[in-house]
Structures are given as structure tokens and as C-alpha cells.
N, C-alpha and C positions, 0 to 999 in steps of 0.2 A: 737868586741862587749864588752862594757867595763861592769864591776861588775851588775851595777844596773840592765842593759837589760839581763844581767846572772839570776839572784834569780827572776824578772819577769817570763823570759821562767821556769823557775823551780815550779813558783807558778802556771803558769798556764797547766804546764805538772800533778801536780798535783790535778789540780781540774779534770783535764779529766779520771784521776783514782779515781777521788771521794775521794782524802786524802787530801786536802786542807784544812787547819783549818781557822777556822772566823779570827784571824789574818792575815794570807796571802792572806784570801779575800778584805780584807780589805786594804792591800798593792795596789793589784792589782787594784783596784778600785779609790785608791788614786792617784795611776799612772796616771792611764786614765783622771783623773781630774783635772790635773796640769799642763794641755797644750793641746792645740788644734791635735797638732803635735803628739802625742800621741795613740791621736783617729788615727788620719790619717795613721802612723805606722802601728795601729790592722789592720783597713781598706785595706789598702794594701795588707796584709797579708791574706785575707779571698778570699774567691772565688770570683771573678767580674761577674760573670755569675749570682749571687745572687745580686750584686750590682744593675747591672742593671735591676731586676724586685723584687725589696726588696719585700718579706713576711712581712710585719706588723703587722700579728698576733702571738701574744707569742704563741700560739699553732704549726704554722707553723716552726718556726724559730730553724734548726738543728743545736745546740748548737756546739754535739761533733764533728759534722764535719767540722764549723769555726775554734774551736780550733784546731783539728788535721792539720788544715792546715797554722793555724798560728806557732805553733809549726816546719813544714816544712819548713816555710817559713823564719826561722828565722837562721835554720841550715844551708840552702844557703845563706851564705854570699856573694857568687860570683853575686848573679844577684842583689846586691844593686843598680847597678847605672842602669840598667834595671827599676827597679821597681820604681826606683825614676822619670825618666823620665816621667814612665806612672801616676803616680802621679801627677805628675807634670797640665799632660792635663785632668785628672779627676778634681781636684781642680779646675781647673781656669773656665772649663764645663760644668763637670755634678757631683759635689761635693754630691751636694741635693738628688742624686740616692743614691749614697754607706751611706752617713753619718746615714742616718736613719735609715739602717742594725745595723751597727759599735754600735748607743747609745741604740737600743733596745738591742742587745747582750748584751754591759756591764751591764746596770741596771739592765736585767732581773738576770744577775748572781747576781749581789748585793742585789739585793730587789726582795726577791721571795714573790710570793702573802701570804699574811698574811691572818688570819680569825678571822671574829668580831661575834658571833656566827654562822648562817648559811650561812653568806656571807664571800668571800674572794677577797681581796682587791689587788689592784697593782698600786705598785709607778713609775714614770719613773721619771727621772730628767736628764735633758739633759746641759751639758758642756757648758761656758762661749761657744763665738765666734762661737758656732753652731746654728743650730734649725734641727726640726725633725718631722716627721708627723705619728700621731698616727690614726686609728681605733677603734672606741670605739664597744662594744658590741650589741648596737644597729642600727652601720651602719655610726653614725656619726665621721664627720672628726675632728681631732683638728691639727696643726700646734704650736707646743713649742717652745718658744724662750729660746737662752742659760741665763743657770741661771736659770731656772726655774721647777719648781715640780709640778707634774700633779698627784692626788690620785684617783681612778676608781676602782670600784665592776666589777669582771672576768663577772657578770651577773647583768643587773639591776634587781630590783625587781617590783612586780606592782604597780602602780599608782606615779612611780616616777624614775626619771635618773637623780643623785645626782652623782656631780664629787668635787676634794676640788682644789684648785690652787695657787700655791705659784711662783711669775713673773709674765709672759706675754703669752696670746695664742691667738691664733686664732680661733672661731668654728664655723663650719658650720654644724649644727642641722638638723638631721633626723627627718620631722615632724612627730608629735605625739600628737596632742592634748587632748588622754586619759589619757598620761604619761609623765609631762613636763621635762621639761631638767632643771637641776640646778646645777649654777656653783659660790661655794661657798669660798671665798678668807678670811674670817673672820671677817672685817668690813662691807662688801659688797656680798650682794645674787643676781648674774641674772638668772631669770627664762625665760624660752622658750619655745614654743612649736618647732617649725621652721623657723631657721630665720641662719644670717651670722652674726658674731659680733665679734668683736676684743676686751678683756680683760687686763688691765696693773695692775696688785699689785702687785710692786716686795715688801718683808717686808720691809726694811727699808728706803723704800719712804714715803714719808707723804700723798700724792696723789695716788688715785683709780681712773682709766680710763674706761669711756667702750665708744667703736667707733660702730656704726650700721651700717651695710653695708646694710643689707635688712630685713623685714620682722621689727617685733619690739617681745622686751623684758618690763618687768617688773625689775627695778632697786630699791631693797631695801635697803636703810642704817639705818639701826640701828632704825626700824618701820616707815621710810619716803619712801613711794615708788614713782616711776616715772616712766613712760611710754614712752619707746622709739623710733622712728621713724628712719628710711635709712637716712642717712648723718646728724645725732646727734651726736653728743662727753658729755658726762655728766664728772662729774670729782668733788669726793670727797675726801674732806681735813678729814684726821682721826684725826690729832689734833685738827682743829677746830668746828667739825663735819656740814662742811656747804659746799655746792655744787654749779657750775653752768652748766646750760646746757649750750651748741653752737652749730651752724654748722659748718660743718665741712668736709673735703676732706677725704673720706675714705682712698683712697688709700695712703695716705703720713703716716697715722697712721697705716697702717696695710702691707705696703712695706716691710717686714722685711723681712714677710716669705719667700720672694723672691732674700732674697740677701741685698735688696738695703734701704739704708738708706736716706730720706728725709727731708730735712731739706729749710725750706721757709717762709718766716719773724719769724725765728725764734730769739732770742735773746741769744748771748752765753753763758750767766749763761744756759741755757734749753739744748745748741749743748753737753755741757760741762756734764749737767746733764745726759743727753740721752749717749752719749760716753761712761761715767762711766758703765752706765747700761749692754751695748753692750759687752766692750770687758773689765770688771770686772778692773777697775782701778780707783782713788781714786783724782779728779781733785782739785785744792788749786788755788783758784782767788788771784792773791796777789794784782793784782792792779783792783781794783770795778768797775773802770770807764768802763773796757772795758764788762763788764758784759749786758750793754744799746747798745752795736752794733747789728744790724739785719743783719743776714746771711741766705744767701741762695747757697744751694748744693745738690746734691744729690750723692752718690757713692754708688756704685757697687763691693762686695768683696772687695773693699781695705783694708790692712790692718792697723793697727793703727796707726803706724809709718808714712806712706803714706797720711793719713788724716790727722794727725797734721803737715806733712810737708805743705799741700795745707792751714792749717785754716791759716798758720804763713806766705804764700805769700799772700794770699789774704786777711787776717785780721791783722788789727796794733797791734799783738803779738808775744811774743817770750814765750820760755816753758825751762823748765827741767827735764828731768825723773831721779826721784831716783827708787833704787828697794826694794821693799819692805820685812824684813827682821821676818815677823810675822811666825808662824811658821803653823798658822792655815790654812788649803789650801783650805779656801772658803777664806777669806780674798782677796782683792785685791793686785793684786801681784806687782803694781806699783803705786808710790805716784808721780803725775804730778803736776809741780807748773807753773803758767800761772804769765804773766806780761804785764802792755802795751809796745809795742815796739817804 
């Protein structure tokens, strides 16, 4: 176990005694955020009997007995290649059981509910290359994509169920129609009473998505509202502030939560753009032209490496990865440059 998984185990032996300071919280949280592989490691480390029937309520979810057993689990260094094995077929699996545990654990230690006077609030944000499935207080489901911040009241209050969202989710809305549902990203408010609907505002896209799966929404920008129908895609431009509706395939926009990624006449500058978003990397078109080819794909857990090796047989490109040397760990941690081949 080399230094760094040393002062980890120490930080988090210390929060289980309650002596951790906002620094080493902070450590530890940085950790977890710097690699998929990270999450995966905690995961490993926590009970699988929990894995498999994840609690998704902060209320449910026994902290000090994950920890106590990551801590164990750390001290047996004999059963690594054990545990890597099992690893190994959870990943490929049933990843989407444990992972959900794994990122409500860490954030809830990171982001304990806060309070705006008589309400108290909880953030979750969920790891590049994951997603996660939340519970909301009301019954309804969300689905988080990585990269992304989901803000929710522990209680709604009456005559409204108001959430904030930074990225991409998925929800599926407990009807209510004395208490609508609102999911507020900053440029863009969708309101609901019950319905399915897929949301994309990551910040520093220019474009706001909303996909209908069922039921319809009220889509506000900035006092122009629109009313949406089962297999509509709206999509607003925040620098321009102008929109258009389409049809559209649900499932290819809202495939994520699933693993799987969709891609079908779509144009590379888009594969390129969507990739970046996915698995936090930072793509440089060097030659434009090839930005006008249409591709079509779909995959399943691969991972990035994997997917650029298939875009670079079946599309006339060649690539290079630099690593990127920023020191800020939201940043994207690799700079890709693309060329015709």
C-alpha cells in the first residue's frame, strides 16, 4: 500500500472517531473524485450484502459500519487479488447495484444537508464515468449522470417540489398535481406534475436539453414557455437564447442511465462533444473536415480508450492523448486531439 492509500486509511479512520478536520475531508473526497477506480476500491471495500439491495435513503444508509469495514478491508492486504477478481464481475454486471451505495456514501460525508431557514437542503453529485439513482422525499425517482449536482430539500414543502440541477438526470415524477415538480438548472425551469423526462445542462455547454419520455412538462426559458409532449426533444441555446423543438427517440437520449451510449446519424463534432461530457475529457478537432461524417454506434460500458479505438477503425481518424497537467480535479484530466486519417 503505497503513502497516499496510507494518509487515505488515516483520514478515514479518523472520521469514524469523529476527529477528521474539513481538510482531510476534503482530501478524502478529492480522492474519490479523481478516478472511477477509486469509487470502485471504496465499493469493494463495503459490504456487498448492502450492494446488492442499496438503501437510497440518507436516513437508511449506516455510515460507520461502511467505514469500519473499509478500514478492515484495507488492513487485509492478502485478499487483493480476491477482491479484485470479484470486482472484476460486479463491474462488468452489476456495477449499477454497488455504485449507488459507493456515491451516496461519499457525498453524504462531503455535503451534509445544509439549512435555508426552516428547510434543510442535500447536495449529491455523482463522479465522471458513473451515474446513480436517487429517491427524492416525495417518492420520486431521479437517475444522475457523472458530472453532475442534484440540490433537494430533506422535505418538500407545500404547494411545491422544487429541485436545482447542474449536468444531466433523468426523472421520473410522482404525480401530484396539487404540488408540481420543478427542476430548475438556471437558464431553464421544467415543471411537472407526473410525467418521465430526461434533462441535459451540463454548465459549460451552451445548449439545455429536455427529452419526454411520457406524460408532458411546461418548459420555461427565460419567460418563453413551451409545452411538451412523449417523444419531443426541445433544446435551448443560452447564448442565443432561441430554441427548437423535434422528435425524437427517447431512448437514444436517455440510454445513459443504462450503461449505454447512443450514437445514430449523429455527426462527430456531437460523438466528440457527448464523449467529452461522459467521461470528463477535453476533444481538439484539428482537421474540421472530419467534423461533417455521420456515425452510428452504440456501446455498452466501454471504456474510453476502447471507444476511440473502434471511432479510429471505423471512422477516417487518428487521435492523441495528452494528460492533462491542471492541477484543479474538476478539470478534465485529458486533452484529445483528433485528425483526418
Amino acid at each position: 500500500m503505497d503513502e497516499t492509500n496510507d494518509r487515505i486509511a488515516s483520514v478515514i479512520a479518523k472520521y469514524s472517531a469523529g476527529e477528521a478536520s474539513p481538510e482531510e475531508m476534503e482530501m478524502l473526497v478529492s480522492w474519490l473524485r479523481e478516478d472511477r477506480e477509486h469509487a470502485l476500491e471504496f465499493a469493494r471495500m463495503t459490504d456487498l450484502d448492502y450492494a446488492a439491495d442499496p438503501p437510497f435513503s440518507p436516513d437508511d444508509i449506516n455510515m460507520d459500519k461502511a467505514l469500519k469495514r473499509t478500514m478492515l478491508a484495507i488492513r487485509k492486504d492478502e485478499r487483493k487479488s480476491h477482491r479484485t477478481k470479484i470486482l472484476k464481475i460486479f463491474e462488468h454486471v452489476a456495477a449499477a447495484l454497488f455504485i449507488p451505495l459507493v456515491l451516496l456514501t461519499v457525498y453524504l460525508i462531503a455535503d451534509r444537508p445544509e439549512t435555508d431557514g426552516a428547510i434543510a437542503w442535500q447536495t449529491v453529485t455523482t463522479p465522471f464515468r458513473t451515474n446513480t439513482r436517487l429517491e427524492l422525499p416525495d417518492g420520486s425517482q431521479v437517475w444522475l449522470n457523472g458530472g453532475s449536482t442534484l440540490r433537494y430539500p430533506l422535505a418538500f414543502t407545500k404547494g411545491e417540489r422544487t429541485v436545482s440541477l447542474t449536468g444531466e438526470a433523468y426523472f421520473e415524477v410522482e404525480s401530484d398535481k396539487k404540488n408540481p415538480f420543478t427542476v430548475n438548472t438556471g437558464n431553464v425551469t421544467v415543471t411537472a406534475t407526473g410525467t418521465a423526462f430526461n434533462v441535459d445542462a451540463f454548465r459549460n455547454d451552451d445548449m439545455v436539453s429536455v427529452t419526454m419520455v411520457r406524460g408532458t412538462v411546461d418548459v420555461d426559458m427565460k419567460g418563453t414557455t413551451v409545452r411538451m409532449n412523449p417523444g419531443e426533444r426541445i433544446c435551448y441555446s443560452k447564448r442565443a437564447s432561441t430554441y427548437t423543438v423535434d422528435q425524437a427517440d427517447p431512448e437514444k437520449w436517455c440510454a445513459w442511465r443504462n450503461g449505454r451510449i447512443i450514437f445514430e446519424n449523429d455527426r462527430l463534432e456531437y460523438v466528440f462533444h457527448r464523449l467529452g461530457q461522459l467521461y470528463n475529457v477535453e476533444f481538439t478537432v484539428c482537421s474540421p473536415e472530419i467534423n461533417r461524417y455521420v456515425y452510428h454506434a452504440v456501446f455498452t460500458d466501454e471504456t474510453l480508450p476502447e471507444i476511440l479505438d473502434m471511432l479510429r477503425i471505423s471512422a477516417p481518424i487518428r487521435y492523441e492523448i495528452l494528460q492533462s497537467d491542471s492541477p484543479d480535479p474538476n478539470s478534465p484530466k485529458q486533452q484529445i486531439r483528433v485528425y483526418a486519417n
